[in-house]
N, C-alpha and C positions, 0 to 999 in steps of 0.2 A: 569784702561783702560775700554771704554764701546766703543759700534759699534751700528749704526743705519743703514739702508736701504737706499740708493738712486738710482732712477733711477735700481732695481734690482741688485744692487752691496755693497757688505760690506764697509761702511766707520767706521775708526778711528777716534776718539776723548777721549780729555781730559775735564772735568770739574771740576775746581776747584774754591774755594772761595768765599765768597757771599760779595755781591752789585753789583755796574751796570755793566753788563755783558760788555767784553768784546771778540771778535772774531779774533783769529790771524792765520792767512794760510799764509804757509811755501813757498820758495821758489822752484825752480829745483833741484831734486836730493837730497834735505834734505828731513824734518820730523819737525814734532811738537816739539820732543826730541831733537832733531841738533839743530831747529833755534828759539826754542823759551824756553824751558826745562835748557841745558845745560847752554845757554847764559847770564840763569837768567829773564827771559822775565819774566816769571811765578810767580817766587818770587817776584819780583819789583812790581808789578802789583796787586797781591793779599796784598803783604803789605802795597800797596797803598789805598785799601779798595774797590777791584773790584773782580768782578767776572770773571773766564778768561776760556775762550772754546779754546780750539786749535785744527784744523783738521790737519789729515792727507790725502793730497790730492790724488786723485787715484792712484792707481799707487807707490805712495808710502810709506814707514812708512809699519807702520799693515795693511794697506789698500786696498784693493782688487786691484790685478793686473791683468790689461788687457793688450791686445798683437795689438789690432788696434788703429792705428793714430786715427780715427775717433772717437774715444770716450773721445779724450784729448785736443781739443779744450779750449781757457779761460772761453768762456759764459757755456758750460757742468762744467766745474768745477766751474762757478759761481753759479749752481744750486746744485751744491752739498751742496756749504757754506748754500745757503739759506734755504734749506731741512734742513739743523740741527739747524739753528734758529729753525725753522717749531716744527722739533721735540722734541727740547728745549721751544716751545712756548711762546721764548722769541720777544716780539715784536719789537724790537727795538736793538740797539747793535752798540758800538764801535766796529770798523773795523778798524786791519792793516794786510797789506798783505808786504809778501819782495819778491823783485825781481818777478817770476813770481806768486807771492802772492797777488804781488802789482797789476799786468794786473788783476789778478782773481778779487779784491774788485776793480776794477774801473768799469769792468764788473756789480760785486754786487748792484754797486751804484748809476751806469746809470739808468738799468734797475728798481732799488728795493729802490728807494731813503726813500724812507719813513720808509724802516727797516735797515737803518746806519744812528745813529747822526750824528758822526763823522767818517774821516778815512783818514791812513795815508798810504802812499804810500811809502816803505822803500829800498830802492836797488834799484829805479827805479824812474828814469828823463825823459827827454826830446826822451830815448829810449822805452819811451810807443806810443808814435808817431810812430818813425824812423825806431822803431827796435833794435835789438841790438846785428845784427851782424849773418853770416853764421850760418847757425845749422847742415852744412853738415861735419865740422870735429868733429862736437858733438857727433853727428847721429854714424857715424865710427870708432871713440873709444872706444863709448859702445858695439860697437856688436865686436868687434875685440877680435878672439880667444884668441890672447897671446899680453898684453898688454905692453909690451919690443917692439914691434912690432910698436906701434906711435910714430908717430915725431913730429905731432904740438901741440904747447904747449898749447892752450885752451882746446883742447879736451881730452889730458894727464891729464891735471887738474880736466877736468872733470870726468875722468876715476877712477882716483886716488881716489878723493871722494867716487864715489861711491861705489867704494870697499871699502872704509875704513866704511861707513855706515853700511855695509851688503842690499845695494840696489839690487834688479833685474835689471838688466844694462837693459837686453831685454824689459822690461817695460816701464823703462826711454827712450830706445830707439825711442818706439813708439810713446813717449809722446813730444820728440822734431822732431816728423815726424808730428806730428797733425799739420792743417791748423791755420796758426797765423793770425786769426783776426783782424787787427789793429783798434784802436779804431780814429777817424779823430778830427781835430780840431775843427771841427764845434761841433759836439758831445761831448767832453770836454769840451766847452765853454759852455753847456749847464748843466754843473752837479753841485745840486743844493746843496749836501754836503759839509758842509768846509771840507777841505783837506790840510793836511800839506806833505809835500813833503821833503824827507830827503835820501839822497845820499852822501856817501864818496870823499873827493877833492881828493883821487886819483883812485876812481872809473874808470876803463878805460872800463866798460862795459854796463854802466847805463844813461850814458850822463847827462846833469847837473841838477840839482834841479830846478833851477831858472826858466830854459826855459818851465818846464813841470809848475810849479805853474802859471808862468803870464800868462797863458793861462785860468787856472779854475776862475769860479767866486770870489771864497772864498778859492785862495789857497794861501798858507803861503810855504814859502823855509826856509829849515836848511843843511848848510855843516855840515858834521862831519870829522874835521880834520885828517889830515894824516893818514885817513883809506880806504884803497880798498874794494872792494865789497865784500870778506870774511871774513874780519876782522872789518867791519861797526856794523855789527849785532849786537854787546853786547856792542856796544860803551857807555859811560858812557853819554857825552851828547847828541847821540839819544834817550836814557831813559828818560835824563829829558828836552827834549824839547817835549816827546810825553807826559811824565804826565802833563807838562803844560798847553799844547795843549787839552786834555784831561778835565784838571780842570777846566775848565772853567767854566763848565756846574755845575756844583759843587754849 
């Protein structure tokens, strides 16, 4: 486990492996450990013959917890990823982000094109656009005293989770109160990394791959069958359509 500075805040990471780096941020309410450690990301990837960094994004994981929306923005946590490139003084780097991993590196990539080869967007389609949906029974589950006490089932889900993590609900809280930046089509149309795009066919939270790739210059769609948005993550052919994706470069 090692921690660097951003922006005056302790960040989490892991580094492991050697050859060409790569960088992976975790989604909402996970961890390096959740979505990328447990799922096997880590293994696959170093035995692939890469080097693999994984943050843990504010907020969560080991990671310094803050209590304002304001600090939880994508583009602030896109500076965070970029800060540990920085401090890893790696120039360059494969980028995959899941779900709100994925808004973080599309952030990363607009902005910072020149320090991501490549990068994959994983839990997230056409609802990097749209959105993906109320954050207000998100928002209310987490801070809800006794958790017997929710009825709707997105936010139950999400509550669930984060208890089972050992997350700071309150943190998370603030973190789906921050200002959701959309990123527009025009903007996407402009980003100059390939990007592969890979979203679960019963994803009912992410909206489709397809629609988010025809949009990028150089983007490429993969369904991952018969898996929803938390059961996508460790999918076996996510893994090898992003080492593919990946190899190229090779």
């Amino acid at each position: 486990m090692a921690y660097f500075t951003s922006d005056g805040h302790e960040i989490s990471y892991i580094d492991r492996g050697q050859g060409k780096p790569v960088l992976l941020i975790h989604g909402f309410a996970s961890s390096k450990d959740v979505n990328w450690v447990h799922p096997g990301w880590v293994k696959t990837l170093t035995e692939a013959g890469y080097r693999v960094i994984a943050i843990d994004n504010r907020g969560h994981g080991r990671s310094a917890k803050l209590y304002d929306p304001a600090l939880y923005s994508s583009p602030i946590m896109a500076e965070d990823a970029k800060h540990l490139l920085d401090h890893l003084e790696i120039d360059q780097a494969y980028v995959m982000g899941y779900s709100m991993g994925a808004r973080i590196s599309a952030f990363l990539s607009l902005k910072y094109p020149e320090r991501v080869k490549r990068v994959v967007f994983g839990g997230l389609g056409s609802g990097m656009i749209h959105g993906t949906g109320d954050p207000a029974p998100i928002i209310s589950a987490l801070e809800a005293e006794d958790p017997a006490s929710i009825n709707h089932v997105t936010g139950k889900a999400f509550r669930t989770f984060a208890d089972q993590t050992g997350s700071d609900r309150l943190a998370l809280a603030a973190c789906m109160k921050s200002a959701r930046q959309k990123i527009t089509v025009e903007e996407l149309a402009e980003l100059s990394v390939p990007a592969l795009v890979a979203v679960g066919t019963r994803d009912v939270i992410s909206g489709k791959a397809s629609e988010l790739a025809d949009i990028l210059p150089s983007g490429e769609a993969v369904d991952i069958p018969d898996r929803d948005h938390m059961l996508a993550v460790g999918d076996k052919v996510y893994k090898e359509a992003v080492l593919e994706f990946f190899g190229r470069d090779q």
